[in-house]
N, C-alpha and C positions, 0 to 999 in steps of 0.2 A: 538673776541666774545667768553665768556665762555661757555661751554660744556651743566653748568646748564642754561643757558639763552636761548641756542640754544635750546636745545630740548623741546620744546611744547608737549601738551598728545601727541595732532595729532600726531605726529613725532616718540613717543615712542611706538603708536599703530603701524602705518602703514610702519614701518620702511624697506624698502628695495626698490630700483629698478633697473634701465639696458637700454641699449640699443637695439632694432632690429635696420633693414633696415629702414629708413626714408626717406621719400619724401623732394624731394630739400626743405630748405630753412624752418623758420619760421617767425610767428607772433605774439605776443602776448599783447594783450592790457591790461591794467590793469589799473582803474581807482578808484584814492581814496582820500574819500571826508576829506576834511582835509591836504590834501597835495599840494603845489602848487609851481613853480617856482623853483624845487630842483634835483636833480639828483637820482637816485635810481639803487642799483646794483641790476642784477640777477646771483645767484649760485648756486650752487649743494652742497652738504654737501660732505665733506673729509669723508676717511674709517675711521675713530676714532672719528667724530663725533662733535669734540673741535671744527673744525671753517668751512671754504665753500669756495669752491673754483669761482674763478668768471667767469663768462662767458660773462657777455653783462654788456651795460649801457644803460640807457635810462630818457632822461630831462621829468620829468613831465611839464603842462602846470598850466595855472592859474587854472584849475578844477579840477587839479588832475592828470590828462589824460597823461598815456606814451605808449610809443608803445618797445618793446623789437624786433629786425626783424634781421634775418642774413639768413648765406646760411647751416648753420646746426649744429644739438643741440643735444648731447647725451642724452638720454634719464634718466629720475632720480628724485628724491623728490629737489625740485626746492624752493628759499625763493627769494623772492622779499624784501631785505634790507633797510629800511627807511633810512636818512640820522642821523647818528649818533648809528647806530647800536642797539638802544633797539626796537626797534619795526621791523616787518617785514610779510608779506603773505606769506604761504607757498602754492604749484601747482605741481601737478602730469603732467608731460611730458612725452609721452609715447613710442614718436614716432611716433605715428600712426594720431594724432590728431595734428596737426602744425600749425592751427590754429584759435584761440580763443580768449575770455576775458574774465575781469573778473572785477568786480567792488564791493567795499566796503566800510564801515569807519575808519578811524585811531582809531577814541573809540570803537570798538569792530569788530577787525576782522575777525573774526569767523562768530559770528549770523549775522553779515551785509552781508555776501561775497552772490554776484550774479554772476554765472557763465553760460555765452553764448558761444555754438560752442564748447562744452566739455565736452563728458556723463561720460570722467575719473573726470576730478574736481566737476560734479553735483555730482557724487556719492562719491566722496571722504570728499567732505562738508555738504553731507548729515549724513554720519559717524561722520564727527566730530560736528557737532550740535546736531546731536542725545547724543552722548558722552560725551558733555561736559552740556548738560541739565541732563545726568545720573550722570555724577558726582558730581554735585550741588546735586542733590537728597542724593547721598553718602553720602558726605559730611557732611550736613545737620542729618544725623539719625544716623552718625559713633561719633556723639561729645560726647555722654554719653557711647554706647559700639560699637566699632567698627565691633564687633560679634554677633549684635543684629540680633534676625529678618527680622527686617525690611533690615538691611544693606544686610546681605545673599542674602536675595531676589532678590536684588538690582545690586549684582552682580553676580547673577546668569542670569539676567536679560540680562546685558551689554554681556555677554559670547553665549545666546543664539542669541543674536541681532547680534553680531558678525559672528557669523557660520552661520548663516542665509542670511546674505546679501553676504557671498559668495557663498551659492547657489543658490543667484539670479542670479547672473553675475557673472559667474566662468573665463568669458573673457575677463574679467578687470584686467589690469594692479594693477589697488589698492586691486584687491581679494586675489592677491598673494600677495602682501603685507600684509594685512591682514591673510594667510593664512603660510605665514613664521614668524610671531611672537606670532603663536595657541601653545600651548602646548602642546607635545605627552601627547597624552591620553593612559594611561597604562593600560593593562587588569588587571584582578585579577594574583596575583602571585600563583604560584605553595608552597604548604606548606610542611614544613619540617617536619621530624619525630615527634619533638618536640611540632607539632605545628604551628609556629611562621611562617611568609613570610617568603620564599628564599627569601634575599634581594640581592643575588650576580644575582640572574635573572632578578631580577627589573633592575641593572644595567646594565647586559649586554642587557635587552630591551632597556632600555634608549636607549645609547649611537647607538644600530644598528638601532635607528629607527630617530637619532637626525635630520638628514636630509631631512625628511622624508618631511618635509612643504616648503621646498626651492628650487627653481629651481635653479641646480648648472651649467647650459647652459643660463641663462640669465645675459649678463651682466650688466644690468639697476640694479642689485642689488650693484654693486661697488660703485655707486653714492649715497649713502646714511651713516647714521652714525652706524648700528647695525652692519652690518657685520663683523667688526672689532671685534667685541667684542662679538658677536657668535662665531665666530673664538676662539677667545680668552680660555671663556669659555667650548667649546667642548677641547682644545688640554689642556689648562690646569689642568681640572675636571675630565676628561675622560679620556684620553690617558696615559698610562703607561710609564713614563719619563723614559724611558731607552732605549739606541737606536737604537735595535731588534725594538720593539714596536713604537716606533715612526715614525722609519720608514717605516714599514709596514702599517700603518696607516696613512701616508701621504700620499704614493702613491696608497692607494684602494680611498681615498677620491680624488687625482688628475684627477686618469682614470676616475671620475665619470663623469667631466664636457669637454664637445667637444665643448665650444666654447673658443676661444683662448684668449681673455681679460680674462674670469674667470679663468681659467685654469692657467697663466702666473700669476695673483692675487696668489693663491694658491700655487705656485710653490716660489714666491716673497717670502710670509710670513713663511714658512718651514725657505725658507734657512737665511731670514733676523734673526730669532727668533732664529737662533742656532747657527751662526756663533761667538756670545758672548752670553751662552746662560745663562739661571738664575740659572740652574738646572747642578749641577757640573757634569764633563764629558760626556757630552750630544755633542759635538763639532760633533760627528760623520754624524749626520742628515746633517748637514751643508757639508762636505764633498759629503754623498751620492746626495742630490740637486744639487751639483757642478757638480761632475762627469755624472748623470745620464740625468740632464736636462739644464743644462748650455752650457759645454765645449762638449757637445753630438751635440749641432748648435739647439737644439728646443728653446730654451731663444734666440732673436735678441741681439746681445752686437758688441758694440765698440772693436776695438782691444784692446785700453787703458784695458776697459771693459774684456775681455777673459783674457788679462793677469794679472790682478790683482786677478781675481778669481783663473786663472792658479798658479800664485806663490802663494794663501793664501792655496789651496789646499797641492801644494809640501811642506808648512810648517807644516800645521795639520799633516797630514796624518801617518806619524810615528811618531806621539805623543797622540793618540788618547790613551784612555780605550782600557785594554788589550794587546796593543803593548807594545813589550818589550823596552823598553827605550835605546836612542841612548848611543852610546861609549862616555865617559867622562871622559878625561885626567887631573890631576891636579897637582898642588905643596900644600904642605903645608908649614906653616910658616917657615920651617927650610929649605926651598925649596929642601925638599925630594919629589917624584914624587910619586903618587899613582894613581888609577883610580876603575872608581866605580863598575865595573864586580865585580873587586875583593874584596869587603868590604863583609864581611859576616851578612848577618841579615834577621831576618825574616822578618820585615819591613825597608823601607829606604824611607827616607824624603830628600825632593831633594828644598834649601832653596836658590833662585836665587835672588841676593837681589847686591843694590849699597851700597855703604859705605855712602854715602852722603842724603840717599837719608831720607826723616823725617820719613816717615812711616816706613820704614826698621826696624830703632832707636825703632820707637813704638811697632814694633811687636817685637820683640827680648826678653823681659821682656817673653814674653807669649811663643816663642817658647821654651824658655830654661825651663820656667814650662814642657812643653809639655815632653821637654828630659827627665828630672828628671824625673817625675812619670813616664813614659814609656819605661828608658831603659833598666829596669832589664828584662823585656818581650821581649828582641831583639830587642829593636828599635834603631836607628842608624839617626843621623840627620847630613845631609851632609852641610854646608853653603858657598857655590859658590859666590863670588864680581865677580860683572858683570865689573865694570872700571878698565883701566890700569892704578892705582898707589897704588902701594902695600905698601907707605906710612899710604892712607887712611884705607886700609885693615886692615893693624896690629894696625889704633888705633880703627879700630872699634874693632876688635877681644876684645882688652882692657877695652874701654870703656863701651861694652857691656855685657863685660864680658864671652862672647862665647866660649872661649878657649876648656870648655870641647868637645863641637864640633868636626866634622872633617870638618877642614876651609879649604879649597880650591882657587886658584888664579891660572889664565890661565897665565902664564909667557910667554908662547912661541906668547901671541895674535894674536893667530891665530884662536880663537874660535868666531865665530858666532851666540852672543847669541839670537840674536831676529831672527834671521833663520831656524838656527839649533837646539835654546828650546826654540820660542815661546815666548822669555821672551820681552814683548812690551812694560811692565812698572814691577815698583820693587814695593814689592817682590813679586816672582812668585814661586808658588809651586807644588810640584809633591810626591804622594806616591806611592812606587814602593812595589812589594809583594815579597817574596823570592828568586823568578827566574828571578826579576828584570822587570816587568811586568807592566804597569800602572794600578792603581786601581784607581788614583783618580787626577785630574789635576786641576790648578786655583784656588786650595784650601786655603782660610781664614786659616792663621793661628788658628785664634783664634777658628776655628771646627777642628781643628786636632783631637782632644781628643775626643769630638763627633763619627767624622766618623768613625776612629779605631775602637771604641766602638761598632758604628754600623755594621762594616764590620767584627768584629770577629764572634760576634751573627751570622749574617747572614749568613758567611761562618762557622760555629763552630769550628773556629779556639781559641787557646787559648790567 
């Protein structure tokens, strides 16, 4: 089931929920006219929102009529999946309410739906019929200007309808839902000398007040599809990609939340999002999550589990940003010995790569650009073959024409390269600073030229 299929307004309005404590066991009837003699799944939406996870089955009858029953149901935005996956009812389960019904038509699920024995789905269907008669009205006045008056009105309307129905029933399960997809509303900015917004205060309001609509102690929010992508947007948009700030920003956001489903969520996405991260040299977060809530025993893991973090830990960890880069012993072609302490340069390019391998072949065109325009300014570019046959070695050297290079081959094979440099797949790179230092790891060839550029500015280095 596509992403775009799955998410209904409904679902884009009221998007989050969770589990409490629950009373043994549910029920849940659901009867729809139109259907008959066919099987129907019940699921909860995944954190990213693409597809649903299933939880029950249930045969309808010749009327429609299924019954959904077991001995216990996380709490969450719930779809009742017709057979063949285009159609489907969506049900607030709250926990607290375990049991109900609900009764519809296959041609219009929405405005048909009657719900008995459930003041979360009367009010939930009440939102969304109201909602979906405003956006017909939308609709309808936005086809010549979407900016119109009348449209304004219209959706000023739907915003005050919204904030209102959650002070009706601030006890509803769907209020907070409703009240986790509201918008901080920003006071006036503080103005500048100039004139003009502080907009560095607009931000830092944003960002400390993002949270502000969500309960980060309800786990009934993991069962839905926004979160993910709340998530997403707050660490992407807001948080300073650097892993001082990252970090600290993970764990004031982690201490927020005491219940241990959410909490364990939150701690998951840090370390899953950095351990290959998109953002170069960022690996460090992923480490601090290891150490601080993994291998600490508050994350439950498998031994398998412990040690696999345990050994991806021992390989990061002194190859991060700012560590000075391991001892690297080599031969070059003439199998004179050299190592890389001793190469003098203000920068050093650290070029881990297979003789074999096609990408390697590819990038090399672009590294050897790289050298050229950059060595007169101290640049130094080291190119390490990770395999033992120093056959393939020197016809890459040739074929690629590297030679200007300082070519390197571990003769003695005894070097560890997927251990001891991380190198998982070719080619793998590393820029080092003066004192031998990592600036910059898992670096595209093809941004060499970029990042330098960026890191002299930044540092005003020449």
């Amino acid at each position: 089931m596509k992403l775009c299929k799955i998410l209904s307004f409904g679902i884009l309005a009221l998007a989050f929920a969770g589990a409490y404590a629950q009373p043994a066991g549910y029920e849940i009837e659901v009867t729809m006219k139109g259907l008959r003699d066919t099987t129907c799944i019940l699921g909860h939406y995944n954190l990213k929102g693409n597809s649903f996870v299933s939880k029950d089955t249930a045969r309808a009858d010749a009327s429609g009529r299924m019954v959904f029953k077991g001995d216990s149901l996380p709490g969450g935005i719930y779809l009742v999946v017709l057979p063949g996956n285009s159609k489907w009812a969506e049900l607030v389960y709250s926990g607290k309410e375990t049991h109900f019904s609900l009764s519809t038509d296959t041609t219009d699920i929405i405005s048909a739906m009657k719900v008995s024995g459930s003041e979360e789905n009367q009010f939930y269907y009440q939102f969304l019929q109201t909602m979906e008669t405003k956006m017909q009205e939308l609709k309808k006045v936005s086809k010549t200007d979407p900016n119109s008056p009348e449209a304004v009105k219209i959706r000023h309307e739907i915003e005050e309808y919204r904030k209102n129905l959650i002070l009706k029933r601030p006890d509803l399960l769907t209020s907070k839902f409703l009240r986790a997809v509201q918008a901080i509303e920003l006071p006036p900015a503080p103005k500048l000398p100039n004139g003009r917004d502080d907009s560095t205060w607009v931000f830092n309001y944003y960002k400390s007040h993002y949270w502000d609509n969500v309960d980060l102690n309800d786990d009934r929010m993991l069962r839905t599809p926004i979160l993910q992508a709340k998530m997403d947007q707050y660490v992407q948009n807001l948080v300073v990609q650097q892993v001082d700030s990252l970090i600290k920003d993970a764990d004031a956001l982690i201490a927020r939340s005491h219940n241990k489903d959410f909490r364990q969520f939150l701690i998951r996405y840090f370390a899953a999002e950095y351990e290959n991260p998109k953002t170069v040299g960022t690996e460090g977060v992923f480490v601090h999550m290891a150490e601080k809530y993994y291998l600490s025993g508050e994350m439950s893991l498998s031994e398998d589990g412990r040690k696999r973090i345990s050994d991806r830990v021992k390989v990061l960890k002194p190859l991060l940003v700012n560590k000075v880069f391991p001892p690297l012993a080599l031969w070059d072609p003439q199998k004179k010995p050299f190592d890389l302490k001793d190469i003098q340069a203000d920068y050093t390019v650290v070029f881990f790569y297979s003789p074999t391998c096609g990408h390697c072949k590819d990038s090399a065109p672009a590294l050897m650009s790289f050298y050229e325009k950059n060595k007169a300014q101290g640049v130094k570019v080291i190119a390490v073959a990770t395999e033992n046959s120093d056959e393939e070695w020197k016809k890459f050297i040739e074929d690629q024409k590297t030679a200007a290079l300082l070519n390197g081959y571990d003769y003695s094979g005894q070097i560890d390269f997927r251990n001891q440099f991380d190198v998982l797949s070719t080619p793998t790179v590393y820029i080092l600073d003066k004192q031998k230092r990592i600036i910059a790891r898992k670096m595209p060839v093809e941004q060499l030229d970029d990042f330098l550029n960026f890191y002299r500015r930044k540092t005003g280095a020449k």
